[in-house]
C-alpha positions as CSV (number, residue, x, y, z in Angstrom):
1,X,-242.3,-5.1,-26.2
2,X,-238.8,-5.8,-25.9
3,X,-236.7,-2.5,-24.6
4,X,-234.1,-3.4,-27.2
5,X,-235.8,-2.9,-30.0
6,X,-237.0,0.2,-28.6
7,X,-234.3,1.7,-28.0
8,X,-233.1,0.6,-31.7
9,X,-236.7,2.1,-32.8
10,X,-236.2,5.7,-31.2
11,X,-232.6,6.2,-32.3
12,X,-233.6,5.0,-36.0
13,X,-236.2,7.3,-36.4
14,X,-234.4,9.8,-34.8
15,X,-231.7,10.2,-37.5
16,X,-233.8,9.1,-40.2
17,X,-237.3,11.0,-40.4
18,X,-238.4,9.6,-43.4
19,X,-241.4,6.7,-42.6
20,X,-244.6,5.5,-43.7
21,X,-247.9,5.9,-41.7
22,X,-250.2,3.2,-42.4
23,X,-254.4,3.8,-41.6
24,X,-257.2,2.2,-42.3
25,X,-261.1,2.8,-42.4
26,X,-263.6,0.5,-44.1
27,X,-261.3,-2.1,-44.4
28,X,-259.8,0.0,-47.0
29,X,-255.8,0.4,-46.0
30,X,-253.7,3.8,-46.8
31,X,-249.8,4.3,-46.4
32,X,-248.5,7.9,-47.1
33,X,-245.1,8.4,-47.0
34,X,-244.8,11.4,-43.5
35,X,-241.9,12.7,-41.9
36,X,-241.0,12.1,-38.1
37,X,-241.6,15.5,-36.0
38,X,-240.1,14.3,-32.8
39,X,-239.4,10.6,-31.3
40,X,-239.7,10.7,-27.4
41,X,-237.7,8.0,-25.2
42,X,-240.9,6.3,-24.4
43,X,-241.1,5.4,-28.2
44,X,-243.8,7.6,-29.0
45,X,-243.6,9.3,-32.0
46,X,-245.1,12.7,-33.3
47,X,-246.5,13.2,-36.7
48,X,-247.3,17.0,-37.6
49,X,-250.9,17.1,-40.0
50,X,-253.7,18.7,-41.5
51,X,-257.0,18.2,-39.3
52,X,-258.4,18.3,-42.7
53,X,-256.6,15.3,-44.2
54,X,-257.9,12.3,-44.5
55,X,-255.5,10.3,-42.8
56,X,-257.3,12.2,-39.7
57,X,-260.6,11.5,-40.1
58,X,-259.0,7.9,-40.6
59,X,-257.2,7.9,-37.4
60,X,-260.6,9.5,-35.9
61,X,-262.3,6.6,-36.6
62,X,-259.9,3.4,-36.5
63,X,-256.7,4.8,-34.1
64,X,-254.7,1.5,-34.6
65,X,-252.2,2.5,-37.2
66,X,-248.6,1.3,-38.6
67,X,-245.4,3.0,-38.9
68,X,-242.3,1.2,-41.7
69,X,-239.8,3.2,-42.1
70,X,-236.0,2.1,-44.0
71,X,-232.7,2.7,-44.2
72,X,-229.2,1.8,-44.3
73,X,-230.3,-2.1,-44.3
74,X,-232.3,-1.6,-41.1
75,X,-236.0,-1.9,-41.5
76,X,-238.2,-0.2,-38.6
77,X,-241.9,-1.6,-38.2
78,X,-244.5,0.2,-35.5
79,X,-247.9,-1.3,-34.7
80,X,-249.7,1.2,-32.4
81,X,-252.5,3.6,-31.0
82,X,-252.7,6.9,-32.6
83,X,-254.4,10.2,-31.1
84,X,-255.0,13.4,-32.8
85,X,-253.7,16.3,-30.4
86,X,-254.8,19.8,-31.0
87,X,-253.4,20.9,-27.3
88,X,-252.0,24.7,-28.2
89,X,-248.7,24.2,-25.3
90,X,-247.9,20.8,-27.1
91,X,-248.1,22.5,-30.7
92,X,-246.1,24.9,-29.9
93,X,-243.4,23.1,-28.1
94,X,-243.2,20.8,-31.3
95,X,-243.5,23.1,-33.9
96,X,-240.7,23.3,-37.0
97,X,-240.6,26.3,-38.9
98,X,-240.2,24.1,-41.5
99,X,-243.9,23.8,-41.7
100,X,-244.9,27.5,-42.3
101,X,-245.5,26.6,-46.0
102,X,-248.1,24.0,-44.8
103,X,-249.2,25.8,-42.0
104,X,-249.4,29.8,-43.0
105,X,-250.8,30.7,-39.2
106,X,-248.1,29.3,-37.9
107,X,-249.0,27.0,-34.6
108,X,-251.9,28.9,-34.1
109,X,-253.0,27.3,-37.5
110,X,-257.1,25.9,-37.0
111,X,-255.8,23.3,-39.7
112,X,-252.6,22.2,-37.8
113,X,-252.5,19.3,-35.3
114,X,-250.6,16.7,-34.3
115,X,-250.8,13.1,-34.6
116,X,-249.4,10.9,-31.3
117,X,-248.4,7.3,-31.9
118,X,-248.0,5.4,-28.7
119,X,-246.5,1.8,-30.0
120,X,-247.1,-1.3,-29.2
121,X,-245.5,-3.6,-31.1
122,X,-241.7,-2.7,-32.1
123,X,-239.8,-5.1,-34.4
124,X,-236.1,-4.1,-35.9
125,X,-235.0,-5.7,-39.0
């Protein structure tokens, strides 16, 4: 992966949190339209969600998943590995209080967990 577009990756989606999550299961493909919790140097990025949703029990079963995101004339594509973290430290230490609505437990929500996308493909348009 070439550290360029990595680094052009990580500060994109750091000031523009708007992307699209591509999954798939059954061959059948799904892109929902998510917003960026946190981007880490390393290029992984954190997606707060439902355990409930489907795009979980997607990620459950096929982890490979794709990330577009656009803005500003640049275009951000993502191919990676996606895990579903449920880790009570590392939902804590991301969680927005912006998601109360969503969440009404707060981090200590059964229905909250985070999805970790570790890329490995990075292309900037």
């Amino acid at each position: 992966m070439a550290t360029n577009n990595l680094k052009q990756a990580v500060a994109f989606l750091r000031t523009h949190k708007i992307s699209h999550l591509a999954t798939a299961a059954d061959n059948v493909p799904t892109v929902r339209v998510m917003s960026v919790a946190h981007v880490e140097d390393d290029g992984v990025i954190w997606y707060a969600s439902l355990v409930s949703s489907e795009k979980v029990a997607q990620i459950r079963r096929q982890p490979r998943v794709a990330i577009s995101a656009f803005a500003d004339g640049t275009t951000v594509e993502i191919i990676g590995h996606a895990e579903i973290i449920a880790d009570a430290e590392v939902k804590r230490t991301l969680w927005h209080e912006s998601w109360q609505p969503y969440f009404p437990n707060g981090h200590d929500d059964p229905d909250y967990v985070l999805i970790k996308i570790t890329p490995d493909e990075v292309t900037v348009y």
